[in-house]
C-alpha distance (Angstrom), angle and dihedral (degrees) to the residues before:
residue distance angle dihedral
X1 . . .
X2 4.18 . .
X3 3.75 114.8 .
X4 3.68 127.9 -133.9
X5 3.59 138.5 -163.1
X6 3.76 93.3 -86.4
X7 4.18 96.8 52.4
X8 3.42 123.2 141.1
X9 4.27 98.8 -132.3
X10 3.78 101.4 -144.1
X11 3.85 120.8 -172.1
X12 4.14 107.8 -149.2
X13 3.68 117.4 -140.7
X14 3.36 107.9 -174.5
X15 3.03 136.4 32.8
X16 3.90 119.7 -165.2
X17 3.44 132.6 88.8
X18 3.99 98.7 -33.7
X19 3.64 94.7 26.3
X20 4.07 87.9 53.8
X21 3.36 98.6 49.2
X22 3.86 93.9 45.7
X23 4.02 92.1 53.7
X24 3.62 81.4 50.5
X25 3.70 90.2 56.5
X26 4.36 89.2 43.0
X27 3.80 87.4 50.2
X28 4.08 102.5 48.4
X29 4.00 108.9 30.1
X30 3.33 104.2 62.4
X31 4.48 124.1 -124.2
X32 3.83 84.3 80.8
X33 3.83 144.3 83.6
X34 4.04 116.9 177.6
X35 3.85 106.2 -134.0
X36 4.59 89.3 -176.1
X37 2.86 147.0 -0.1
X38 4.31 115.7 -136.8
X39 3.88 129.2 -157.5
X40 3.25 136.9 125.6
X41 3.87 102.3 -129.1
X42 4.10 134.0 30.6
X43 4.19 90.6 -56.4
X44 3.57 93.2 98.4
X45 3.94 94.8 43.9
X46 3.69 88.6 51.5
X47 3.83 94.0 44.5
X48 4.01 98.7 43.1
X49 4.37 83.9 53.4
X50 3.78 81.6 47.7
X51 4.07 87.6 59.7
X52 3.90 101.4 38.5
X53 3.52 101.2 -81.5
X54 3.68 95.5 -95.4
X55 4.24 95.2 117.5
X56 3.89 130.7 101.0
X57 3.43 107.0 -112.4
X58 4.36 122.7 -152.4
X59 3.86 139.3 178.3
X60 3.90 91.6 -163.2
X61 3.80 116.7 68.4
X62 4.20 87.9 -166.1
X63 4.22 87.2 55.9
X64 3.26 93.2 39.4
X65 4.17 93.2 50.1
X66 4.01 86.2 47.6
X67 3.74 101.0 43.9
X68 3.94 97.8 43.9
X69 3.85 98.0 33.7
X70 3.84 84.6 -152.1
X71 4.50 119.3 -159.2
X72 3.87 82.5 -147.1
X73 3.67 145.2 38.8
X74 3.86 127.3 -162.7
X75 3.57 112.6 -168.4
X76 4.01 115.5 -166.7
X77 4.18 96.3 157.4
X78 4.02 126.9 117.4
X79 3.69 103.8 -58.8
X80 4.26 92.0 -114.0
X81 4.04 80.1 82.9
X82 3.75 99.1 44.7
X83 3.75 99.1 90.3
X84 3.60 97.1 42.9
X85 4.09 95.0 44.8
X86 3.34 90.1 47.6
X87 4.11 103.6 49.8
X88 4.02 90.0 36.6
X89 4.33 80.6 59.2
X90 3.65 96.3 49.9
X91 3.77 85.8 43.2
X92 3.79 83.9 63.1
X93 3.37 95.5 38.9
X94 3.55 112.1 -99.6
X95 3.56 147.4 143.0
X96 3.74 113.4 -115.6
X97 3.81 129.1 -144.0
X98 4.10 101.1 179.0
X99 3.60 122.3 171.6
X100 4.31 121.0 -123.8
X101 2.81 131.5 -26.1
X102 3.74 109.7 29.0
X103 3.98 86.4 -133.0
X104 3.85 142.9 -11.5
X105 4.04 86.7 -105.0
X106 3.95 136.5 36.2
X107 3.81 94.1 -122.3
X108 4.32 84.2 50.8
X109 3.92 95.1 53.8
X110 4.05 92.8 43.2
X111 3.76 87.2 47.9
X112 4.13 78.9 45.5
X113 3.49 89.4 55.4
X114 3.72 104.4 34.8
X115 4.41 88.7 56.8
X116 4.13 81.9 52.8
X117 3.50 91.4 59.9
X118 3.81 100.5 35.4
X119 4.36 88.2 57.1
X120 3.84 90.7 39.7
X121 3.72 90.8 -125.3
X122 4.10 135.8 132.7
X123 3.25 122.1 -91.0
X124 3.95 111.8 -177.0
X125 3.91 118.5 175.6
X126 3.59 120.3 -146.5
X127 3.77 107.1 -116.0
X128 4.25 92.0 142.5
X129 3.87 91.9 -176.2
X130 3.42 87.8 77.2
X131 3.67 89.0 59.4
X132 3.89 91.3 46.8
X133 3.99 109.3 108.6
X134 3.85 91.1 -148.4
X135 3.66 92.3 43.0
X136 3.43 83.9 57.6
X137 3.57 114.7 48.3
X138 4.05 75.6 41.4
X139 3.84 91.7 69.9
X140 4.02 87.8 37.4
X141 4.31 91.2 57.3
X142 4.06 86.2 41.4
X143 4.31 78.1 59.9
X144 3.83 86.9 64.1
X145 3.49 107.5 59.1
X146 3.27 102.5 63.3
X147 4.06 134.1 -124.4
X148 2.39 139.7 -36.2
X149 3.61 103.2 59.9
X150 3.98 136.2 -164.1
X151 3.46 112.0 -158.6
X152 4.02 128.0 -164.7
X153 3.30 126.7 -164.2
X154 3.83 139.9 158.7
X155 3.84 142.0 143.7
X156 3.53 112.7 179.2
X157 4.03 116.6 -177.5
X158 3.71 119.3 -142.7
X159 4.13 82.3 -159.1
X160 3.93 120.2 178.9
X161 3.90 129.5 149.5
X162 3.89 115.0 31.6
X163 4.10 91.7 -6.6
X164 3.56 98.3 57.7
X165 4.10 85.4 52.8
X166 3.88 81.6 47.2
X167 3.97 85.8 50.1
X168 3.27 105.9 48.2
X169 3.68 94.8 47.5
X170 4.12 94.4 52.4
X171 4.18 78.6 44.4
X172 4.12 80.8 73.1
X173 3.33 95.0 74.6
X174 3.55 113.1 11.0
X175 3.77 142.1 25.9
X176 3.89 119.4 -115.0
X177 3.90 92.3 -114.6
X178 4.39 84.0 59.2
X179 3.74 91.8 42.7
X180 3.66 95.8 53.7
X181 3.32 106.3 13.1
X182 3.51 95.9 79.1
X183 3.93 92.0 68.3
X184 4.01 93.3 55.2
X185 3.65 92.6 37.3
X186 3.74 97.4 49.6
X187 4.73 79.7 57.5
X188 3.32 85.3 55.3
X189 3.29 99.7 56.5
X190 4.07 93.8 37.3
X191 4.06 75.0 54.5
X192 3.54 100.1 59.1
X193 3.34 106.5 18.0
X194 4.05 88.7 -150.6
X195 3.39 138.1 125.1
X196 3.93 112.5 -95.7
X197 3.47 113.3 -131.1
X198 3.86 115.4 -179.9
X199 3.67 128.6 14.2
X200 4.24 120.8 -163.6
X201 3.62 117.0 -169.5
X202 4.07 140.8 -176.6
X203 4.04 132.8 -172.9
X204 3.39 139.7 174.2
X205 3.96 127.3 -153.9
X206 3.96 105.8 -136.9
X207 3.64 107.7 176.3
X208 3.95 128.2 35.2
X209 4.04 84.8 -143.3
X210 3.98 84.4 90.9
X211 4.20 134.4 72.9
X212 4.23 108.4 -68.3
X213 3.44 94.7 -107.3
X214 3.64 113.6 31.0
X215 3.85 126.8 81.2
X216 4.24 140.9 -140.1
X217 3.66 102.0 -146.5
X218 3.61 123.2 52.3
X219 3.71 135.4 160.5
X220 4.27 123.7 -167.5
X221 3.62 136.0 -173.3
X222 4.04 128.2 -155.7
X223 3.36 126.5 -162.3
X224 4.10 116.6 -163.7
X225 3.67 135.4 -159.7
X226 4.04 93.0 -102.8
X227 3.65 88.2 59.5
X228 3.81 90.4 -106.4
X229 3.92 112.5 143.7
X230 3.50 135.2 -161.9
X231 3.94 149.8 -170.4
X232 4.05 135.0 -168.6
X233 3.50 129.4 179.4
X234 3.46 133.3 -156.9
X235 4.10 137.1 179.0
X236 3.61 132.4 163.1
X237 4.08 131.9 -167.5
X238 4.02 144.7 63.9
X239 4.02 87.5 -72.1
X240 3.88 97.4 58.8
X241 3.90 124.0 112.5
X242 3.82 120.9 -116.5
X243 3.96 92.3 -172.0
X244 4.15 94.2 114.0
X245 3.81 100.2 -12.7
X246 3.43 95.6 148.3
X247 3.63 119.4 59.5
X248 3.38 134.9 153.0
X249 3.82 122.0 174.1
X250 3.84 142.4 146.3
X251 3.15 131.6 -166.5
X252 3.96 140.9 -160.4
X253 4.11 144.6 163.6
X254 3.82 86.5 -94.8
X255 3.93 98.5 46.6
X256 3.80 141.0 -82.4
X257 3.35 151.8 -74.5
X258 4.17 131.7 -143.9
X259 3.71 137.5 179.0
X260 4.19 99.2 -138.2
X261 3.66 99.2 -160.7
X262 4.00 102.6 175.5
X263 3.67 93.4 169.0
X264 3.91 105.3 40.0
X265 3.50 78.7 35.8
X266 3.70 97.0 64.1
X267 3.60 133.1 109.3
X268 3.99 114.5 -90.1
X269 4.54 83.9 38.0
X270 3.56 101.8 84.4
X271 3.78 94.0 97.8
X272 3.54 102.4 29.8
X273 3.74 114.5 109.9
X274 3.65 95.6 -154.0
X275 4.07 87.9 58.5
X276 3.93 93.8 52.3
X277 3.91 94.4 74.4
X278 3.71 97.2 47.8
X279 3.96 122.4 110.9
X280 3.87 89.0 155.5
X281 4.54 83.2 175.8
X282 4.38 133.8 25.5
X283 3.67 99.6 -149.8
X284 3.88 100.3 -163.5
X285 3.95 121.0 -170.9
X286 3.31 127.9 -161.9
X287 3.90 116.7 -147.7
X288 3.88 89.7 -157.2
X289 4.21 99.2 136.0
X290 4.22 121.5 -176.6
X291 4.05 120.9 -143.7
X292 3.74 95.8 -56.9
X293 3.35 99.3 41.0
X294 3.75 109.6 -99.4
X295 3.33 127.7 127.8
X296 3.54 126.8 -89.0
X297 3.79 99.9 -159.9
X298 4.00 133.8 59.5
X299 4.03 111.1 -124.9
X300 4.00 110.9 -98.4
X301 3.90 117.6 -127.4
X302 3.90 106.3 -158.3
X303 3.85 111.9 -166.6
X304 3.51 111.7 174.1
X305 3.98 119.1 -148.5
X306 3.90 87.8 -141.5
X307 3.72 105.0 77.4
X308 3.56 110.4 146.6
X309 3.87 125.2 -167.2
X310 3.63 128.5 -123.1
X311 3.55 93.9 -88.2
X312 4.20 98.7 49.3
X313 3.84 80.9 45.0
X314 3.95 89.1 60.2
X315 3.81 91.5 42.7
X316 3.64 89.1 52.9
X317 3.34 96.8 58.7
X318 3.71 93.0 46.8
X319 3.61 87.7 51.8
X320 4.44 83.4 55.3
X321 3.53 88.8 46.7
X322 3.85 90.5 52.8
X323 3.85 95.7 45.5
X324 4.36 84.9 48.6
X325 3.64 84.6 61.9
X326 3.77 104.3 35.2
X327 3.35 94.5 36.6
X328 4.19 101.8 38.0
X329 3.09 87.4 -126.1
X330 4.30 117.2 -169.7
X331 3.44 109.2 -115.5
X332 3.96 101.6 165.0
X333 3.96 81.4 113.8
X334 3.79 99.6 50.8
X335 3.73 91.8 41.5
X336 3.85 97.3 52.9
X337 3.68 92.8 43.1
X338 3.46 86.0 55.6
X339 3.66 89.7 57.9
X340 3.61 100.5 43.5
X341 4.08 94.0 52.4
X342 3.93 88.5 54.8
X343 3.94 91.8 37.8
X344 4.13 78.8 56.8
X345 4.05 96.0 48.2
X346 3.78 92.8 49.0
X347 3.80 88.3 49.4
X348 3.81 85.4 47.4
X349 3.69 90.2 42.2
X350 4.32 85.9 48.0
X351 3.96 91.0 58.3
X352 3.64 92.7 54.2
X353 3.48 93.1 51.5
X354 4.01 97.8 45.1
X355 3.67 101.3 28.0
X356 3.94 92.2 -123.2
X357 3.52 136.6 125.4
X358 3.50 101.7 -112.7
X359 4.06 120.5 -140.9
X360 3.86 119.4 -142.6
């Protein structure tokens, strides 16, 4: 797309499946103009043909920083690089769009966070539920049932093909119930709005095609202050299930609330990105019984008219990341949640590893 005067100059590093679809978003909505496109293999070849052609294209995120002098960063590589990628842009005074998490360690996303406030820049993380309408009003209707809450989460990805090379190179540095985690942890905390106070967590290593050490299914449980609890499952690779991979359920004193996704839901979905986002229906029941115990109201099916794809979902949160910057927008909030959801995971990811409950 043509520049003007007013462009936000944003340096892509990156350039896979989050990275693509984020210089899609840079290219089309307008704010933005690309000025390269970073990775160290054929990604950014592919991705700048994708586009037209038209884009710088680098191996080296330091040259590229130096020769574009960029206002903005995104960063979609293997989290290991996030904290340095990001710091080294706020160094040279940039904004920084970084996909989750922040870091692949607490003390890396604080020091994430702490560089973003020292260069008075934006730092937006890329948690695109939260830009989801029916993820939304999802975490609005789980508001109305009262507390406590029980909260059920999983997606488990029967991956093969490109994803399980995808997989098994995020399985480097983190485990699967870390990586994703952070997206379904972060609702339940937008849930409850509570302080979490113990985490438990078990795993199980299922193929010896992954790091000694680390594991591809996982399964945690929080327990907050409000006496709200929650689980989330996650498992990546050819091995893993798809019978009820994707659920999405909470649950409170006055009834629950469930994303019914029969399509994304379907067999041959569980690893495809596009599928992750959809809620296509809210199925909300009310627990409301008369004298005999039946119930007084019908089920509610809530299908919004706004349900945006993967893509729109990425282009909205450009747009957010624009307004942050435009706008000076405060985002003390969205930077400490994003902090306290991965602080979570690595406590979940802690428990597997020692077999403790682990106390927040």
């Amino acid at each position: 797309m043509a520049s003007d005067l007013n462009s936000i100059r944003v340096l892509v590093v990156g350039c896979g499946n989050m990275g693509a679809s984020h210089a899609t978003a840079y290219h089309t909505v307008g704010g933005f103009q690309i000025c390269g496109l970073v990775s160290t293999g054929k990604s950014k070849d592919t991705l700048n043909a994708k586009l037209g052609g038209g884009y710088a294209v680098f191996s080296d995120y330091t040259e590229a920083l130096e020769k574009t002098k960029p206002d903005a960063v995104c960063i979609s590589t293997y989290p290991d690089t996030h904290e340095s990628f990001a710091i080294q842009a706020f160094q040279h005074g940039c904004h920084v769009f970084i996909e989750k998490p922040v870091a692949d360690t607490v003390a890396g996303a604080e020091r994430v966070v702490a560089a973003a406030i020292k260069a008075k820049k934006k730092l937006v993380v890329g948690y695109i539920l939260r830009h989801h309408p029916s993820w939304e009003k999802f975490i609005e209707l789980a508001g109305k049932l009262g507390k406590p809450l029980v909260m059920r989460m999983n997606l488990n990805q029967q991956s093969h093909g490109i994803m399980w090379d995808v997989h098994r190179n995020l399985m480097k540095s983190l485990s699967p119930i870390v990586d994703c985690g952070v997206h379904y942890i972060d609702v339940m905390c937008q849930m409850t709005r509570s302080k979490p106070l113990q985490v438990s967590a078990i795993g199980a290593r299922l193929t010896e095609d992954i790091p000694a050490g680390n594991y591809n299914y996982g399964q945690l449980q929080i327990k907050f202050a409000d006496g709200s609890v929650g689980w989330y499952e996650a498992g990546w690779g050819p091995m893993i299930s798809e019978t009820a991979f994707f659920v999405k359920d909470v649950i409170g004193p006055k009834g629950c609330v469930s994303i019914v996704a029969k399509d994304a839901g379907a067999s041959g979905k569980s690893d495809s990105v596009e599928a992750h986002t959809k809620t296509e229906s809210l199925r909300f029941h009310h627990a409301d019984i008369d004298e005999k115990n039946n119930f007084t109201k019908k089920d509610e099916w809530i299908n919004l008219q706004d349900e945006p794809d993967h893509q729109e979902l990425c282009n909205r949160e450009q747009r957010y990341f624009l307004k942050a910057i435009r706008e000076n927008l405060d985002l003390s909030d969205h930077m400490q949640d994003a902090v306290n959801s991965l602080r979570i995971a690595f406590a979940c990811d802690e428990s597997v590893r020692t077999g403790n409950v682990v106390h927040l």
